[in-house]
VMD Tcl script that draws the C-alpha trace (Angstrom):
set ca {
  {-172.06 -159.84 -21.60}
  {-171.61 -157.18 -24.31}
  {-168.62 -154.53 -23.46}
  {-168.36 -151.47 -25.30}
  {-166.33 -148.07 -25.12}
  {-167.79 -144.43 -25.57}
  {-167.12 -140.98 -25.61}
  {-169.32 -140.22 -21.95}
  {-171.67 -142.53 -20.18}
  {-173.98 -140.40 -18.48}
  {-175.96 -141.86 -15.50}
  {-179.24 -140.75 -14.93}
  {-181.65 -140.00 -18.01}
  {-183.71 -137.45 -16.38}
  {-184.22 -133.47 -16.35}
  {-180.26 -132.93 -15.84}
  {-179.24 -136.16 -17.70}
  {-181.04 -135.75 -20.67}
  {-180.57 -131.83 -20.93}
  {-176.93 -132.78 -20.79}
  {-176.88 -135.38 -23.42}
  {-178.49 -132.62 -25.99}
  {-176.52 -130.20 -25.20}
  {-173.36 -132.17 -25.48}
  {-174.99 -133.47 -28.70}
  {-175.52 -129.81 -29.88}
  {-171.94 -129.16 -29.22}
  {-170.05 -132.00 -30.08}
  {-172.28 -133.80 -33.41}
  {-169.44 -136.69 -33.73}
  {-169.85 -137.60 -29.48}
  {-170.63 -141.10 -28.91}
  {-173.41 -140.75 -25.57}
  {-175.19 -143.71 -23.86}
  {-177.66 -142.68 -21.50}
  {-178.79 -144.91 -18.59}
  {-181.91 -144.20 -17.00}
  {-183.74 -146.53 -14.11}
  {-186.86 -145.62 -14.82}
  {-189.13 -147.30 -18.19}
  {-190.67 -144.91 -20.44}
  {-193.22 -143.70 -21.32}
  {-193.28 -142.01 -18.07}
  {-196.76 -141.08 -16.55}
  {-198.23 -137.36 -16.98}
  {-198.56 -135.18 -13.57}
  {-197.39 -137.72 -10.78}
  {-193.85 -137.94 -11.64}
  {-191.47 -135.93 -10.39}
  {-191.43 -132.24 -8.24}
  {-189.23 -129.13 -10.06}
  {-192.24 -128.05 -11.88}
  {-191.95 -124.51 -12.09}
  {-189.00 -123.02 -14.24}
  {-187.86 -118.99 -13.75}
  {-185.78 -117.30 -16.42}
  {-182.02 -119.10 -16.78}
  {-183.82 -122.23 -16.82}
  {-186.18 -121.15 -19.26}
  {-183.77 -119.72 -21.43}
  {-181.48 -122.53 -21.13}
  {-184.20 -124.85 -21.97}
  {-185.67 -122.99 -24.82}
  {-182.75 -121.35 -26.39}
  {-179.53 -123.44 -25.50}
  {-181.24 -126.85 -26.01}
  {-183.42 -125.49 -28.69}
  {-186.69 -126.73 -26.67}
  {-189.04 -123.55 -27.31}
  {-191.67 -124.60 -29.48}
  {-192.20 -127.76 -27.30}
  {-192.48 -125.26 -24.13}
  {-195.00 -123.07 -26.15}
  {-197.27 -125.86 -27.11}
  {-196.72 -128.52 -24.74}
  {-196.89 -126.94 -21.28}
  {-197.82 -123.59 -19.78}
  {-196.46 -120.38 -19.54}
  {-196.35 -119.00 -16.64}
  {-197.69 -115.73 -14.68}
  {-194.91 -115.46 -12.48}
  {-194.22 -115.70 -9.11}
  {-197.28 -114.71 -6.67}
  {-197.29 -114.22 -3.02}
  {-200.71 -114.52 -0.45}
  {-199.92 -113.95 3.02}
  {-203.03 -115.77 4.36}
  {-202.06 -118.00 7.29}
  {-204.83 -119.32 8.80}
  {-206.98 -117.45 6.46}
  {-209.52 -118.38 3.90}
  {-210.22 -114.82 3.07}
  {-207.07 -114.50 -0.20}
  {-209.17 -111.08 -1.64}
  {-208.16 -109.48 2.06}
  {-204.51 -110.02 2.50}
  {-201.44 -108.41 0.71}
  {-200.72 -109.98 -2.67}
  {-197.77 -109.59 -4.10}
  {-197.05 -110.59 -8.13}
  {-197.79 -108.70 -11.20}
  {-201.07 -107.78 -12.70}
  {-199.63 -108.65 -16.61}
  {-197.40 -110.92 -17.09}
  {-193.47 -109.85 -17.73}
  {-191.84 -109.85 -20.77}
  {-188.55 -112.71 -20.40}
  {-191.04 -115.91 -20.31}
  {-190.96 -118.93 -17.80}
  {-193.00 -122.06 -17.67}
  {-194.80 -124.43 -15.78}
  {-193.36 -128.03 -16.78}
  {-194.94 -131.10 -16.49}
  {-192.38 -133.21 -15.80}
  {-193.64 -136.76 -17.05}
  {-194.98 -134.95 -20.33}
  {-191.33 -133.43 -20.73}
  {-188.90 -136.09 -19.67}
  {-190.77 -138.46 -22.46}
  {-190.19 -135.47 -24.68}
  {-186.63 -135.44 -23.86}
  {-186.35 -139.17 -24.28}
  {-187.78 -139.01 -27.96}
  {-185.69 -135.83 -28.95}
  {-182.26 -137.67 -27.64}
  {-183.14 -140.57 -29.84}
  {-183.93 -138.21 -32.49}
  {-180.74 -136.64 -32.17}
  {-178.73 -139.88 -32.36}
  {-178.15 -140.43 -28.68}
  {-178.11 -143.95 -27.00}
  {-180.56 -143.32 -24.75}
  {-181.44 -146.84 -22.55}
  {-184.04 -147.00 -20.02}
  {-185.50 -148.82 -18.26}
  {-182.00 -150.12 -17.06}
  {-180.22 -150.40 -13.48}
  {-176.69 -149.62 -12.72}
  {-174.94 -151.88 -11.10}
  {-171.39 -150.75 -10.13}
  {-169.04 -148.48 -11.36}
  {-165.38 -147.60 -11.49}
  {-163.81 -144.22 -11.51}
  {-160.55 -144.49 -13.24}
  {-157.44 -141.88 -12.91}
  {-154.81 -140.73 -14.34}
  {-156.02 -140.99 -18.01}
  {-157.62 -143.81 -17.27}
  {-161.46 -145.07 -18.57}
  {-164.17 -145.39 -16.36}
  {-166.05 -148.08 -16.38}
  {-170.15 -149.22 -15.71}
  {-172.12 -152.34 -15.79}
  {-175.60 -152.33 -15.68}
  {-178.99 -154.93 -16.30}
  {-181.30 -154.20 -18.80}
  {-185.38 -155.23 -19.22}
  {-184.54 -158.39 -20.03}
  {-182.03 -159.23 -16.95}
  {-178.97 -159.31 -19.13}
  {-175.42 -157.98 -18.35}
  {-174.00 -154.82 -20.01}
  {-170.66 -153.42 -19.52}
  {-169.57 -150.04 -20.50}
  {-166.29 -148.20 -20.86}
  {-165.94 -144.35 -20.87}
  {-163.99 -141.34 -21.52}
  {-166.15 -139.07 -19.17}
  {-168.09 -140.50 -16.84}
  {-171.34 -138.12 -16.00}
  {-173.24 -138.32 -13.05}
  {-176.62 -137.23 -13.26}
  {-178.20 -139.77 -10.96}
  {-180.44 -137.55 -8.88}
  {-180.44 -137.63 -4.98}
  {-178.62 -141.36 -5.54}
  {-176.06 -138.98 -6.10}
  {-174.16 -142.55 -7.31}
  {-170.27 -140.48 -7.49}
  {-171.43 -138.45 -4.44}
  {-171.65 -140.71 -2.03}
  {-169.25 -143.46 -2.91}
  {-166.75 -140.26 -2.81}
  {-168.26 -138.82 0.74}
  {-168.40 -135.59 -1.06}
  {-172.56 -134.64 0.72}
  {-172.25 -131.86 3.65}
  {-174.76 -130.32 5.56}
  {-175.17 -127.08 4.51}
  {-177.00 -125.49 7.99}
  {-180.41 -125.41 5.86}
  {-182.79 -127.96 7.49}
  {-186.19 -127.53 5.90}
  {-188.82 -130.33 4.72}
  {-191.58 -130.53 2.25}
  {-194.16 -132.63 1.04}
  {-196.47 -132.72 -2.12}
  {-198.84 -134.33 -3.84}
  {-201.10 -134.26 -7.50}
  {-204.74 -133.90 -7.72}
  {-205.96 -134.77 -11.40}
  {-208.39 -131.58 -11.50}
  {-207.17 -127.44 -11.80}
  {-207.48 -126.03 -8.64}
  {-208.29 -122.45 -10.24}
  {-207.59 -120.06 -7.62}
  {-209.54 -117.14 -9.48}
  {-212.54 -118.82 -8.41}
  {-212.01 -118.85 -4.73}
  {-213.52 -115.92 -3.77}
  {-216.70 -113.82 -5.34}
  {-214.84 -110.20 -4.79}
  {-214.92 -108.40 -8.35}
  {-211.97 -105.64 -7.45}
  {-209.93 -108.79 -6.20}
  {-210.72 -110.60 -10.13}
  {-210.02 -107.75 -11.87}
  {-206.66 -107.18 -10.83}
  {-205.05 -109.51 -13.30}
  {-205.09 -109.21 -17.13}
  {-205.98 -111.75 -18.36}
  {-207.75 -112.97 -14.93}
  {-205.65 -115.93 -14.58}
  {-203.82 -116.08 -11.69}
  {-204.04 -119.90 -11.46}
  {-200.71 -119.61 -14.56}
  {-198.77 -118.40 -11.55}
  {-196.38 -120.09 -9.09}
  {-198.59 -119.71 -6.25}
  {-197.50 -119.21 -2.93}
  {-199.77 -119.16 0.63}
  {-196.96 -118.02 3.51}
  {-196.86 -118.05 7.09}
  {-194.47 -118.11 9.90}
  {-192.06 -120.71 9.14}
  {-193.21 -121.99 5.70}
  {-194.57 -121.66 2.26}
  {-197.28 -123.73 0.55}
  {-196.99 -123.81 -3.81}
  {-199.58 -124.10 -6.34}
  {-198.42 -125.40 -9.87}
  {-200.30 -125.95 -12.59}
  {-199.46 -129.17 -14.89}
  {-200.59 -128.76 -18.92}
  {-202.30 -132.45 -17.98}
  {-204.82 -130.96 -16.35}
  {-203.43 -131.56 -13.13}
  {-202.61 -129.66 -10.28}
  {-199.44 -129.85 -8.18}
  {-199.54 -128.75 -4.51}
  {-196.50 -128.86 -1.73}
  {-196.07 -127.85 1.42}
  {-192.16 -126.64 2.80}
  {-191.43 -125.42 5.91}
  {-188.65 -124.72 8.34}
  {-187.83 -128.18 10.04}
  {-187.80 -126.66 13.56}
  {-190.82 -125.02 13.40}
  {-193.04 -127.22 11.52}
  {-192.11 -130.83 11.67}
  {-192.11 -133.68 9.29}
  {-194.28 -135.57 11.23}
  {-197.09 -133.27 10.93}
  {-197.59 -133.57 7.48}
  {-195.34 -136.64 6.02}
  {-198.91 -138.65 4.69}
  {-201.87 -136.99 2.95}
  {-204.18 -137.08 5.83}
  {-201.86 -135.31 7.98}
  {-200.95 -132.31 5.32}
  {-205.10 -132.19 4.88}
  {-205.14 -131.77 8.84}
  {-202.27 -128.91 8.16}
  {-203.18 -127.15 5.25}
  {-206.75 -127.43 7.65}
  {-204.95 -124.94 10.37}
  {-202.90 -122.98 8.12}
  {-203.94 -122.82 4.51}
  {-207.76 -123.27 5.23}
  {-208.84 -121.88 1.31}
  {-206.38 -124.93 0.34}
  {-207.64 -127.61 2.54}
  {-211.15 -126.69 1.02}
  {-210.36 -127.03 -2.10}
  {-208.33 -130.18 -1.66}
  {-210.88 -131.68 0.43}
  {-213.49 -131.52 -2.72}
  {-210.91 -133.56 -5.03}
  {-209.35 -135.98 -2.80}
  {-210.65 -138.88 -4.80}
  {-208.50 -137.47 -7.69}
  {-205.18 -137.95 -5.83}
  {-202.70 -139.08 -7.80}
  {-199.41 -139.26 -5.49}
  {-198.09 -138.03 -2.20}
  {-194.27 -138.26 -1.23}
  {-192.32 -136.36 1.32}
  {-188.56 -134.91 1.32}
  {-186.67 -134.83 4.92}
  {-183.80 -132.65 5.27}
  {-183.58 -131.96 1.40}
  {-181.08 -129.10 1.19}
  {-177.75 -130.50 0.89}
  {-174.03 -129.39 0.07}
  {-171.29 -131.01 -2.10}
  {-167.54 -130.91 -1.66}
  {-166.97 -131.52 -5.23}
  {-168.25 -130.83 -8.41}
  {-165.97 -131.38 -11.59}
  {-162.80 -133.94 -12.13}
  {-159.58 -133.59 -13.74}
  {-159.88 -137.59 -14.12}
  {-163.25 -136.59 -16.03}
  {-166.17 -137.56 -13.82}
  {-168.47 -134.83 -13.23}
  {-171.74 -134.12 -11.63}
  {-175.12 -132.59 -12.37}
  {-178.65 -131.99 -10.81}
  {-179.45 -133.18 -7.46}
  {-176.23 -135.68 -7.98}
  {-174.67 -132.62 -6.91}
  {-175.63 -130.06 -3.96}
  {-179.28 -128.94 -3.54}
  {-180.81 -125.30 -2.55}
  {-184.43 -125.16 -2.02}
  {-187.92 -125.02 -4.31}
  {-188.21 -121.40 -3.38}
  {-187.44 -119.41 -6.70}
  {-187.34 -122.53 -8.13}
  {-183.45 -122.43 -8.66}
  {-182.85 -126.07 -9.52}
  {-182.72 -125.82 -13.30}
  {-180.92 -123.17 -13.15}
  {-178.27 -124.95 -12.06}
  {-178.59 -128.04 -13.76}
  {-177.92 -125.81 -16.85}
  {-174.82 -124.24 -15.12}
  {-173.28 -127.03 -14.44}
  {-174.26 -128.78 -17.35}
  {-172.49 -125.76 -19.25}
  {-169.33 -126.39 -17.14}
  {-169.75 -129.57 -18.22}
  {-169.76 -128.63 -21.73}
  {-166.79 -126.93 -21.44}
  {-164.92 -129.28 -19.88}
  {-165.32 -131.62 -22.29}
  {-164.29 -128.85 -25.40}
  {-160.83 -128.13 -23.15}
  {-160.44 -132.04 -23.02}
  {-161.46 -132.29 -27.27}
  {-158.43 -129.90 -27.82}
  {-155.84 -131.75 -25.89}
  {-155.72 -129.33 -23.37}
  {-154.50 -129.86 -19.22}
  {-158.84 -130.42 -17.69}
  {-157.59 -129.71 -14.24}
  {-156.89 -126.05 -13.87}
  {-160.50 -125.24 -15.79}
  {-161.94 -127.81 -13.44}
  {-160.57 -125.97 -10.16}
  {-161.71 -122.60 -11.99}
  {-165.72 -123.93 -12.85}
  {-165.81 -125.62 -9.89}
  {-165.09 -122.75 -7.37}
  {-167.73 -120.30 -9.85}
  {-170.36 -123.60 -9.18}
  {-170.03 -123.35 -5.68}
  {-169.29 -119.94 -5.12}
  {-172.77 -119.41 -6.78}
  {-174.26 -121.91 -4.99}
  {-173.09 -120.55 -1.68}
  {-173.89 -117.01 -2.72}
  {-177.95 -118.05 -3.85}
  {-178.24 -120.63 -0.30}
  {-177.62 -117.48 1.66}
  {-181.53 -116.30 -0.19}
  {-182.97 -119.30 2.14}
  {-180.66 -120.17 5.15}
  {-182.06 -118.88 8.57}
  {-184.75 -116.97 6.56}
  {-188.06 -119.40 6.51}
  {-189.17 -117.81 9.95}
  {-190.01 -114.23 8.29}
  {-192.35 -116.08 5.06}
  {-195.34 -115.07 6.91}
  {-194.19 -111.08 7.44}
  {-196.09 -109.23 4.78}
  {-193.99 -106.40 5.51}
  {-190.14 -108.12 4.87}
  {-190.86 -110.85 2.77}
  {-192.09 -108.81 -0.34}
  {-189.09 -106.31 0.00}
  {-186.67 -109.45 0.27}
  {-188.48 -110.94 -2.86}
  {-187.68 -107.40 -4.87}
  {-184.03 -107.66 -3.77}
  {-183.15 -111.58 -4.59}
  {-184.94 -110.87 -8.34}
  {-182.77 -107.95 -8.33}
  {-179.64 -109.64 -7.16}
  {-180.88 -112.59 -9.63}
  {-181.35 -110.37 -12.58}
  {-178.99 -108.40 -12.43}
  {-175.59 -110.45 -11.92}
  {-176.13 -114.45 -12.19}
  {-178.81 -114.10 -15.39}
  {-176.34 -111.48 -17.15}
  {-173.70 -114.03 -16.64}
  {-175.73 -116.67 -18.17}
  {-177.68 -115.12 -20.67}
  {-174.69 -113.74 -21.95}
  {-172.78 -116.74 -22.02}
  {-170.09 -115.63 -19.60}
  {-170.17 -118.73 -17.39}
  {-166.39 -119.54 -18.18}
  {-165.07 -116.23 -18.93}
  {-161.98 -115.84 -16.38}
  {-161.08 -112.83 -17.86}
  {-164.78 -111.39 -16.75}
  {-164.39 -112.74 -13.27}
  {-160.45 -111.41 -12.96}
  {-161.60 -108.06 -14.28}
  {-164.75 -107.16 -11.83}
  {-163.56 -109.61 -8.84}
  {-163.83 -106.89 -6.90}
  {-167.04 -105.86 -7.83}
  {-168.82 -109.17 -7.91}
  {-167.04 -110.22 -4.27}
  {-168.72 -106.84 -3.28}
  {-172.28 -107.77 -4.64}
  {-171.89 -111.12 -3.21}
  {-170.82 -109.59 0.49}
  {-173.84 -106.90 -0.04}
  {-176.26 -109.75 -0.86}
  {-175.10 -111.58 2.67}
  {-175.60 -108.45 5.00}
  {-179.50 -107.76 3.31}
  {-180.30 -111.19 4.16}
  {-178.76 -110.69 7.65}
  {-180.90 -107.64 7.82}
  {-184.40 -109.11 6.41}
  {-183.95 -111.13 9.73}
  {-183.35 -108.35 11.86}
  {-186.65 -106.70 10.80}
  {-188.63 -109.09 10.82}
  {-187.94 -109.41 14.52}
  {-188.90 -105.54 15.11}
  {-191.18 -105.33 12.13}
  {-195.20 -104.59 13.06}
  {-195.71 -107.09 10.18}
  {-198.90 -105.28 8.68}
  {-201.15 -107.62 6.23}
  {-203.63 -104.76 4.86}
  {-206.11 -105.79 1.24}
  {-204.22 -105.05 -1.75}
  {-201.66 -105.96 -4.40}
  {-198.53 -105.13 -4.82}
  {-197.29 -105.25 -8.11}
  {-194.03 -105.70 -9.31}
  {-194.32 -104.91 -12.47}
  {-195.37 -101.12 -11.85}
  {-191.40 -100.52 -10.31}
  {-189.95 -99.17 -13.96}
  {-186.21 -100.31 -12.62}
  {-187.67 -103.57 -11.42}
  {-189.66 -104.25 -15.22}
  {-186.50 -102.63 -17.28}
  {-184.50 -105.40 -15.88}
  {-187.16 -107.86 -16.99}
  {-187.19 -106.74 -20.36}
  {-183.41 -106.56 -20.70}
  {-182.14 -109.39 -19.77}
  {-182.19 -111.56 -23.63}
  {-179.83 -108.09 -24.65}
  {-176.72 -109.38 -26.81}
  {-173.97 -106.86 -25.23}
  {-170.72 -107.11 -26.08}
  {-167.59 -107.53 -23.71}
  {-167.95 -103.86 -23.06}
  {-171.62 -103.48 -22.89}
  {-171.47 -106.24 -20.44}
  {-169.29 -105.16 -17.91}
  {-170.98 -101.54 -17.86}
  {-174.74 -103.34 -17.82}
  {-173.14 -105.54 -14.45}
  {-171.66 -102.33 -13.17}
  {-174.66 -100.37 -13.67}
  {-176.59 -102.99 -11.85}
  {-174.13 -103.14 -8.54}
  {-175.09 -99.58 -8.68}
  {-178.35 -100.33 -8.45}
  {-178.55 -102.90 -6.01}
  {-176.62 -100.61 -3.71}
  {-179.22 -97.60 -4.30}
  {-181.86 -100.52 -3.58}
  {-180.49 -101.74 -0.64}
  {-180.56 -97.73 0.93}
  {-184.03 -97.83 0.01}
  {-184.49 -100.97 1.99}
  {-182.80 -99.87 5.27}
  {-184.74 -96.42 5.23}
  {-187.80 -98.33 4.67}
  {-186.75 -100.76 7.60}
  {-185.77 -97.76 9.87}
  {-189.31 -96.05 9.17}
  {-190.91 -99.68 9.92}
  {-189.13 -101.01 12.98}
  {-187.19 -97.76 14.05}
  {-183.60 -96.42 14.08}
  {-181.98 -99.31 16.03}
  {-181.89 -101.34 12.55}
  {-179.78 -99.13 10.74}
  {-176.96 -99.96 13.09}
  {-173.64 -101.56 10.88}
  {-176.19 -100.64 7.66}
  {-175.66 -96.80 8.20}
  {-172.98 -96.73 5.62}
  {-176.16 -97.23 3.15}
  {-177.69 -94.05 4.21}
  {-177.11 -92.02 1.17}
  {-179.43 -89.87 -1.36}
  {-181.44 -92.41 -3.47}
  {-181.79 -91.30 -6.91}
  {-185.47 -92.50 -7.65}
  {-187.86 -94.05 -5.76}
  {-187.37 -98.00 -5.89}
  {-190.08 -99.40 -3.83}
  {-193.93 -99.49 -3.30}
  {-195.13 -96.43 -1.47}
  {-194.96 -97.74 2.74}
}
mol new
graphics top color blue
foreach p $ca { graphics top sphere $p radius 0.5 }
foreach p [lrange $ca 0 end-1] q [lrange $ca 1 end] { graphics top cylinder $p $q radius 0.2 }
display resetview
């Protein structure tokens, strides 16, 4: 049995695994990295993994940070954005509100195939000079203290014995969550949704679903199909992804209580589903079934963690760690936030510096960014199918997404304490703001009339909503920054009056109730005419 020491041993050699080994790589050229990752490569194309669809920190993080862009160009697709149909039970997409953008925004995202990708990933590691080993299984592991190396044996191919000692020990393990649960560190989280999804080896080119001319020429180009697709209806939301392998990737998720697992959990049951409420998808499904290439099924798959980063240097990343939801497509994101944490932690522990009070300080900004973005989904899956609410809340999480997390991000503020001391009161505001409009979405939604008339609305025709689009790769200085995040509070707090008097004139007076202190003078229009 070989035994050897390293710098970090980082189990898990997938999305968050790998992204972490090149970053830490990037950052630290002289870092001795093993990688252990169950799964052989090469992996397959299209029927690999879900997390398809990336939105702007992940795609800068991915393409900037990690250096990745030229891959992303070439190698999958970019994307049209997100795109809303509210067509439950409905066949007829040209006749029910749309919401997306007729031309695509300026910041880019993509649509990742994740088999094509992770392979990628594998080959650049090894490029890069990291020990990347897969096809290998973990067997146990130690967690030392107190200074102490960690330790991890594992079997390779050929059955034989490895064991492996480490300075940082880096979880990135997936929903094993290997530190997670032999640490009890999983909570419930009060969001109980499921979802299942599948492949089909064919494009299911949603342009082509419907004859109507003013309903094609709405998009330039006419390509609609590039989008993150979304079908809605009471209690759900059904994506459309499309894979640069040709494939398609389709998924149903939906409130737990009011659409149950056991409706849907095999492929003839989400055909029978997608049959009653998505009947333009259950067409088009039904003509390619031959071509499926996977089905699997998630129950219960938003989670909570306890803990996220050690003073004894163990850490977590990915799904190892808590879990929001597919909507928005957040988990990337925060794969590269807490792989930047990560990052850090390990430069605090290269210059001989005390890890625990920076792991404390990450660790609450993880969470409390966590908490903040779980309070977009928690208790609000019953209004997906109001075509009224649901495109106003979608305006005011990109807005709350643009205009403080990204900025943080994109301006590589993650770790700046002196940023956080500075505008606590500010963000703790934005945060407590962002918690009362969600409250509010669900108040009305239960008065709303919940209208559905033909037509699109675009996002991309709000100036304030584009401008933030186009702004958010600005280099600002210390300065700049704090007056961009202030200006952008501002903002969301002229947005939200906009909001509540567009509520009030929907669903009547009754919902202004503890929101009156909103009721002030907006300065420009902010929404799509009622």
């Amino acid at each position: 049995m070989t035994n050897t020491s390293h710098d970090a041993v980082i189990l898990g050699g997938g999305l968050a695994g790998l992204c972490l080994a090149l970053q830490l790589r990037g950052e630290f050229p002289d870092m001795d990295i093993v990688v252990l990752e169950r799964r052989a490569h090469p992996l397959p194309a299209a029927a690999h993994k879900i997390g398809e669809s990336t939105v702007e920190i992940a795609a800068h993080y991915l393409a900037e940070t990690l250096g990745l862009r030229e891959h992303l160009e070439t190698e999958h697709i970019r994307k049209f954005g997100f795109r809303f149909f509210f067509s439950d039970g409905r066949s007829d997409l040209e006749n029910v509100t749309e919401l997306g953008v007729r031309r695509v925004l300026p910041t880019p995202s993509y649509q990742i195939d994740r088999g094509i990708f992770e392979n990628f990933l594998g080959d650049e590691a090894r490029r890069r000079g990291i020990d990347f080993r897969d096809g290998v299984a973990v067997q146990t592991f130690e967690l030392g203290s107190h200074g102490d190396a960690h330790s991890v044996r594992y079997i390779d191919a050929s059955g034989d014995t490895h064991a492996l000692s480490a300075r940082w020990l880096l979880d990135a393990s997936g929903r094993a969550g290997m530190i997670r649960r032999r640490l009890e560190l999983t909570r419930d989280n009060g969001h109980h949704a499921n979802a299942v999804w599948f492949r089909l080896d064919d494009r299911l080119a949603i342009d082509g679903w419907c004859d109507d001319s003013d309903w094609q020429g709405r998009c330039n180009p006419a390509e609609r199909w590039r989008s993150t697709n979304h079908l809605c209806g009471p209690g759900y939301w059904t994506w459309l992804i499309p894979l640069a392998s040709g494939a398609h990737s389709v998924g149903i998720v939906a409130d737990a209580a009011m659409h149950p697992i056991d409706t849907m959990n095999t492929f003839a049951r989400a055909q029978d589903w997608l049959g009653v409420h998505q009947p333009a998808i259950a067409r088009e499904v039904a003509k390619r079934q031959d071509k499926l290439l996977d089905f699997a099924f998630f129950r219960h798959y938003s989670y909570g963690c306890a803990r996220m980063f050690s003073a004894d240097r163990w850490a977590l990343t990915g799904e190892a760690g808590p879990f929001l939801d597919p909507f928005y497509s957040p988990g990337t994101d925060f794969i590269a936030i807490a792989n930047t944490y990560i990052c850090r932690l390990v430069a605090v522990d290269r210059a001989g510096q005390p890890i625990a009070p920076y792991a404390r300080l990450y660790e609450r900004l993880f969470l409390s960014f966590y908490e903040s973005t779980l309070k977009l989904y928690r208790h609000q899956y019953p209004l997906f199918g109001n075509a009224e609410v649901l495109p106003i809340k979608v305006i005011w999480d990109y807005a709350y997404y643009w205009g403080v997390l990204c900025q943080l991000v994109f301006q590589q503020r993650l770790g700046d304490a002196a940023l956080f001391a500075d505008m606590a009161r500010e963000l703790e505001a934005a945060q407590a703001l962002n918690e009362r409009m969600q409250h509010f979405f669900g108040r009305w939604h239960a008065l709303s009339q919940g209208r559905n008339p033909r037509g699109m609305l675009d996002q991309g025709m709000l100036p304030w909503f584009a401008e933030m689009n186009a702004t958010l790769h600005d280099q600002l200085s210390d300065a700049d920054l704090r007056v961009r995040l202030r200006e952008n509070l501002d903002l969301l707090e002229g947005l939200a009056a906009s909001i509540v008097e567009r509520a009030v004139a929907d669903g009547g007076d009754s919902l202004s109730g503890d929101m009156r202190d909103l009721a002030r003078a907006r300065l420009r229009p902010m929404l799509f005419a009622a």
